[in-house]
C-alpha positions as YAML, in Angstrom:
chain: A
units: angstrom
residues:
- id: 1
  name: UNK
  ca: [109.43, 111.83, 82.42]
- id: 2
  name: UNK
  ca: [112.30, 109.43, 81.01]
- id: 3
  name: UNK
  ca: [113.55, 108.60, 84.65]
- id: 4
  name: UNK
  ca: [114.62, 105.91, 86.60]
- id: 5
  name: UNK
  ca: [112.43, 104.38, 89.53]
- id: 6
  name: UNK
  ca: [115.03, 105.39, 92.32]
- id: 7
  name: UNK
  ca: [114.71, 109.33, 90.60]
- id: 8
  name: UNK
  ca: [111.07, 109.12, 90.50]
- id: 9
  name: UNK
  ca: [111.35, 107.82, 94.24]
- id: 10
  name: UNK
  ca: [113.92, 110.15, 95.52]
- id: 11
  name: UNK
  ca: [111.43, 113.07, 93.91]
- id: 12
  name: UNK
  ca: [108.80, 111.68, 95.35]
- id: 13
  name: UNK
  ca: [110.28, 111.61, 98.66]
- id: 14
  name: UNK
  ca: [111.47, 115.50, 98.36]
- id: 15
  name: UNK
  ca: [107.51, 116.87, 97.60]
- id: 16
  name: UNK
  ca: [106.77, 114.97, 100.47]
- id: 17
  name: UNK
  ca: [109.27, 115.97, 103.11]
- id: 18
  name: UNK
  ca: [108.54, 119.40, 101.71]
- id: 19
  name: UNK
  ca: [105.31, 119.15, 102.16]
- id: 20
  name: UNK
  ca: [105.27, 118.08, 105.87]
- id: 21
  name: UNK
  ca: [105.99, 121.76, 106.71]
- id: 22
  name: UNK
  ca: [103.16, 124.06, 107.76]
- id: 23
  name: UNK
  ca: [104.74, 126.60, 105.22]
- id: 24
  name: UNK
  ca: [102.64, 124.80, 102.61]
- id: 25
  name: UNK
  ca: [99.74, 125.78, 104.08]
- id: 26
  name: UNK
  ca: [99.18, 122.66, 106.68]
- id: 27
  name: UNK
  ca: [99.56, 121.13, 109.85]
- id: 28
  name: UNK
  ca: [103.60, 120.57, 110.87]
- id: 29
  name: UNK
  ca: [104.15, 117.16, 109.77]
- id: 30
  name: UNK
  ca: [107.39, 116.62, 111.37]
- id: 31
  name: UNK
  ca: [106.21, 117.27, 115.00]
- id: 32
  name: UNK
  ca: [108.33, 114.84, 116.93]
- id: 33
  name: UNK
  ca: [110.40, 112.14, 116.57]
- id: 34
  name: UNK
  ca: [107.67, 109.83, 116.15]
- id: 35
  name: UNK
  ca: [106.34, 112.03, 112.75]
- id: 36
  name: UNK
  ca: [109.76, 112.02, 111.25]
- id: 37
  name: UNK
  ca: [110.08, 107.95, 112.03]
- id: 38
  name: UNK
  ca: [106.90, 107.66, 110.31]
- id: 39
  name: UNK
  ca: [108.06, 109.69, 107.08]
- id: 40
  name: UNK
  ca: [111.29, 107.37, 106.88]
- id: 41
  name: UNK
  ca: [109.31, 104.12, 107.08]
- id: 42
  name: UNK
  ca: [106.89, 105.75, 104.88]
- id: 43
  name: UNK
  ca: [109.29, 106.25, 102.09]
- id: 44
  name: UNK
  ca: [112.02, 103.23, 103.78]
- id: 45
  name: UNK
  ca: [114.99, 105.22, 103.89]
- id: 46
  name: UNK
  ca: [117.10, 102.75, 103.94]
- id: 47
  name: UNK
  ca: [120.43, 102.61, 106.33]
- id: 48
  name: UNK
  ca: [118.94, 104.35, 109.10]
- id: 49
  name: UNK
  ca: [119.99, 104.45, 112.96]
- id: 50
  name: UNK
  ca: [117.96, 104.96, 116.00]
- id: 51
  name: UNK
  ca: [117.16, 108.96, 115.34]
- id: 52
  name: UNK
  ca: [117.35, 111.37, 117.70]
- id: 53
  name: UNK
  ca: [116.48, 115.22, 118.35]
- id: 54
  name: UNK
  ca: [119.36, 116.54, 116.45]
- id: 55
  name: UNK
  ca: [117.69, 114.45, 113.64]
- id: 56
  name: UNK
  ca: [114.56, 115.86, 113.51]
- id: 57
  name: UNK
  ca: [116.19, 119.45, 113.42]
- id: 58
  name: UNK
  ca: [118.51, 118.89, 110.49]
- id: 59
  name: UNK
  ca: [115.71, 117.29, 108.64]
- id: 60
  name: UNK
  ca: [113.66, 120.34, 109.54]
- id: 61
  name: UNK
  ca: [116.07, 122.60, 107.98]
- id: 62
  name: UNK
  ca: [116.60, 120.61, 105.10]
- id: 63
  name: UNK
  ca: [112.72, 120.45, 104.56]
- id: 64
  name: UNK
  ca: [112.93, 124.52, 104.50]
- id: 65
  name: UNK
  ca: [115.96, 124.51, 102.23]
- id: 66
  name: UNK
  ca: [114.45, 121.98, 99.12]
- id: 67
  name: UNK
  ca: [111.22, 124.51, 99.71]
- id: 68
  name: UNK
  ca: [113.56, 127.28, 98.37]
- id: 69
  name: UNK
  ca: [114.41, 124.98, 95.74]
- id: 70
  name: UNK
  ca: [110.19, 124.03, 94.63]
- id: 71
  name: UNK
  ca: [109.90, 127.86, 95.39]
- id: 72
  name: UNK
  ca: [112.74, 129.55, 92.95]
- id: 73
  name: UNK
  ca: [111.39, 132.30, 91.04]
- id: 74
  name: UNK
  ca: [113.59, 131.41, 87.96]
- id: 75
  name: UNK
  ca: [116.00, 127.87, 87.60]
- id: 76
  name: UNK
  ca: [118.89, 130.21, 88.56]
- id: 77
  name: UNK
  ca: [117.88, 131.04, 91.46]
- id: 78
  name: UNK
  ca: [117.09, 127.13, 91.70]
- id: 79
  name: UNK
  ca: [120.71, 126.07, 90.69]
- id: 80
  name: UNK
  ca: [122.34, 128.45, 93.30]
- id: 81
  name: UNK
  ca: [120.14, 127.37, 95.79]
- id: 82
  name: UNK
  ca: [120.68, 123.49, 94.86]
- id: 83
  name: UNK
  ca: [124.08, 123.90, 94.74]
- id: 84
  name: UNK
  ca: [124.48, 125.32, 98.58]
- id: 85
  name: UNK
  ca: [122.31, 122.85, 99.80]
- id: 86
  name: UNK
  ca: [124.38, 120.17, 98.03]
- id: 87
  name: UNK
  ca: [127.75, 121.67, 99.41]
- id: 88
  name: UNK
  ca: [127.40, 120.68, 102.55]
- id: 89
  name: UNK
  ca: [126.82, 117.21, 101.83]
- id: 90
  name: UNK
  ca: [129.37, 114.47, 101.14]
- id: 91
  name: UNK
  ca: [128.04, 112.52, 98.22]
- id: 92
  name: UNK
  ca: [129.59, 108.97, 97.75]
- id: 93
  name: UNK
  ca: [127.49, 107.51, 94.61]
- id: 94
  name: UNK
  ca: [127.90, 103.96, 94.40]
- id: 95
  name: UNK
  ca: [125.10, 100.95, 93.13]
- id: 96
  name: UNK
  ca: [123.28, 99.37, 95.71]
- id: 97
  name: UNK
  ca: [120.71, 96.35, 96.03]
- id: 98
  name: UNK
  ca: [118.72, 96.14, 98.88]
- id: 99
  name: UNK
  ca: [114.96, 95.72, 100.98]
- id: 100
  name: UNK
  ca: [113.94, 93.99, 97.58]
- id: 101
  name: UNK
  ca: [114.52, 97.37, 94.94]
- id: 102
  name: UNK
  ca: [115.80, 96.55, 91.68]
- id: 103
  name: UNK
  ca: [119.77, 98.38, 91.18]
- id: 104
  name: UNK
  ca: [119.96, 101.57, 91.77]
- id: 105
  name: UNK
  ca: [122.18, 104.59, 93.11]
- id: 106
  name: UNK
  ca: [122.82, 105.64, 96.65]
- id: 107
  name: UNK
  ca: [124.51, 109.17, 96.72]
- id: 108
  name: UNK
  ca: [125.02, 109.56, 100.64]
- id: 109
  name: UNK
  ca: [128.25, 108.30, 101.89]
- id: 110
  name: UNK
  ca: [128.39, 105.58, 104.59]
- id: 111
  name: UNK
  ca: [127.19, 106.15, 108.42]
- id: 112
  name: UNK
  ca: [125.60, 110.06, 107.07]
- id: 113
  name: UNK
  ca: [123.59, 111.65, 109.10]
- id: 114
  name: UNK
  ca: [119.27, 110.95, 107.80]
- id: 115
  name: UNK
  ca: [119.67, 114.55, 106.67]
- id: 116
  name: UNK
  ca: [122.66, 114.35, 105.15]
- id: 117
  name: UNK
  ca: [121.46, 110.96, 103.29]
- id: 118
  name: UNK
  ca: [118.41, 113.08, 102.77]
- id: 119
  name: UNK
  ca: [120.26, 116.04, 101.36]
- id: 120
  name: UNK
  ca: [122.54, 113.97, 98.69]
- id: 121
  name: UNK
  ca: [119.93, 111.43, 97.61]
- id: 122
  name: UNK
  ca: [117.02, 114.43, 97.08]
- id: 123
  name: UNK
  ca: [119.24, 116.68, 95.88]
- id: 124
  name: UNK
  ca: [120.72, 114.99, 93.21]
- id: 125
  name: UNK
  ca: [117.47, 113.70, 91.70]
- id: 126
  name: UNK
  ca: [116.60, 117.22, 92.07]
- id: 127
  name: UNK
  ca: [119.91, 118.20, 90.33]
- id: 128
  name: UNK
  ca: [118.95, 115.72, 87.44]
- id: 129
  name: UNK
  ca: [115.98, 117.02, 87.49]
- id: 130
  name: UNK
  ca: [117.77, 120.64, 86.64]
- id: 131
  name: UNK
  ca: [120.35, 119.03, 84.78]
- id: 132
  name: UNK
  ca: [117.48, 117.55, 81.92]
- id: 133
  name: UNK
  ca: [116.27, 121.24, 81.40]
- id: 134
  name: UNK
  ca: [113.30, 120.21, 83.36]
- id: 135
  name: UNK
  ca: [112.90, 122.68, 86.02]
- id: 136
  name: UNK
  ca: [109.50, 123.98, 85.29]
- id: 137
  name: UNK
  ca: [108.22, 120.43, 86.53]
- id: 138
  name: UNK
  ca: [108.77, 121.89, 89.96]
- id: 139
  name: UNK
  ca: [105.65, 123.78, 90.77]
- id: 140
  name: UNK
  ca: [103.36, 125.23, 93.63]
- id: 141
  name: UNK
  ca: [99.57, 124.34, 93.54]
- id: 142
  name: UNK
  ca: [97.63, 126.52, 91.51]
- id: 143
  name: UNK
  ca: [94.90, 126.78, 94.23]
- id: 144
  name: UNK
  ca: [94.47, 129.40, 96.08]
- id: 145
  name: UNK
  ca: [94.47, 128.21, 99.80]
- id: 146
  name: UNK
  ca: [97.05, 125.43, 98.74]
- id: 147
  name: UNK
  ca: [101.15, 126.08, 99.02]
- id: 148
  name: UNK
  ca: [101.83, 122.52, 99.04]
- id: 149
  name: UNK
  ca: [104.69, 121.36, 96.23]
- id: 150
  name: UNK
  ca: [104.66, 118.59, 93.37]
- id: 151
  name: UNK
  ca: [106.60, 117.14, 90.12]
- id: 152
  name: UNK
  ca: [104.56, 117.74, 87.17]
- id: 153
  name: UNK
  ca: [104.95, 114.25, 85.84]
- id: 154
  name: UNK
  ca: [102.31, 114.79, 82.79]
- id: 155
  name: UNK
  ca: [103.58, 114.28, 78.83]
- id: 156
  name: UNK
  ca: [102.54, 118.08, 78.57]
- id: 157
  name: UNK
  ca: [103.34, 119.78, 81.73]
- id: 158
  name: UNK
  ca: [100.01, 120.88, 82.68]
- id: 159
  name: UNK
  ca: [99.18, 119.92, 86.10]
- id: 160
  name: UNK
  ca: [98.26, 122.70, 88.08]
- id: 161
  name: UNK
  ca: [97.05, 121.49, 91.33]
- id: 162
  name: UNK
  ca: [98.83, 119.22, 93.85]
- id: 163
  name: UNK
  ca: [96.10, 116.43, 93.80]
- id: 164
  name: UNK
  ca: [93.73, 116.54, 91.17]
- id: 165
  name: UNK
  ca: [91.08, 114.72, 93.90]
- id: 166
  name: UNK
  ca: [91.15, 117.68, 95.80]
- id: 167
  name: UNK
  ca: [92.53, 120.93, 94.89]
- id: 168
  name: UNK
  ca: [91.52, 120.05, 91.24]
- id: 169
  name: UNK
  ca: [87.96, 119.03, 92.44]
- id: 170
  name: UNK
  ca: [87.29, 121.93, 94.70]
- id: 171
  name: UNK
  ca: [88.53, 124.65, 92.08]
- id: 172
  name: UNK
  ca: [86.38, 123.00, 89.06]
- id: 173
  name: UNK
  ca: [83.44, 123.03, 91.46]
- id: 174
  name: UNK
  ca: [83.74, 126.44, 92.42]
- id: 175
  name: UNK
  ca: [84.24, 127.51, 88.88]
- id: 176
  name: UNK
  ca: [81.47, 125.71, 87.71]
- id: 177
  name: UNK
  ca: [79.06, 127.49, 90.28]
- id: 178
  name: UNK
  ca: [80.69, 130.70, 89.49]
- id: 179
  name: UNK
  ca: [79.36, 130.31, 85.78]
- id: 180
  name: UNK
  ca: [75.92, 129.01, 87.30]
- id: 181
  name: UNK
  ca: [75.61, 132.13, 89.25]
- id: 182
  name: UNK
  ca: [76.22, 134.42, 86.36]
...
């Protein structure tokens, strides 16, 4: 994909927020306050406060809305559902430098909310993401006891399973026994 570090990043950061939800077939990720301080060190949200309960629920609720998003049946349902999450979000784009990243866009506008910083950065890589005709790169892992989301990121939009390691192990394993057994 022709796209920017900060894009890649912000993507990035949306499979995994989305991911931290036990509607993809895991544990909740976001438990506490102490889960979602680890997810914004883990991907250094930058211009963060001291966060608080009210925090954890917007982010909670944003996780569930950019799940709709992964989830769309077609990229119009995707747009609609892109759009109303960006509505309520005021988006101030301007070029930042900071924590040692190279120039790059924030979207969220100055003292936001983390879920509202969340909502405008994510959504508007996912919104390029849309924008570049690229909406089938959103997809659902193939396996069967897996619901977690990724960004197909190969030259030929193949990848099937959310981590080839494990999902992509443990179906080729079971397919290749399957053939044994016949």
């Amino acid at each position: 994909m022709p796209f920017g570090h900060d894009m890649v990043h912000s993507l990035a950061t949306a499979v995994d927020l989305v991911n931290t939800s036990p509607a993809t077939g895991g544990e909740e990720g976001l438990g506490d306050l102490a889960g979602l301080g680890e997810f914004v060190e883990r991907w250094q949200v930058s211009g963060v406060g001291e966060l608080g309960a009210a925090d954890l629920t917007q982010v909670r609720a944003l996780r569930e809305a950019f799940h709709k998003v992964f989830t769309a049946p077609d990229q119009a349902t995707a747009v609609i559902r892109l759009n109303t999450l960006l509505s309520g979000t005021r988006i101030t784009a301007r070029l930042t430098e900071h924590d040692g990243h190279p120039l790059h866009m924030h979207y969220f506008a100055p003292g936001a909310s983390l879920g509202e910083h969340l909502s405008a950065d994510l959504g508007v890589a996912l919104a390029h993401l849309l924008v570049e005709g690229e909406w089938e790169r959103l997809r659902t892992c193939s396996a069967p006891d897996c619901e977690r989301v990724f960004v197909d990121e190969s030259r030929n939009r193949s990848r099937v399973y959310c981590d080839s390691r494990t999902c992509g192990n443990r179906m080729h394993v079971a397919a290749y026994r399957a053939r044994r057994r016949a």
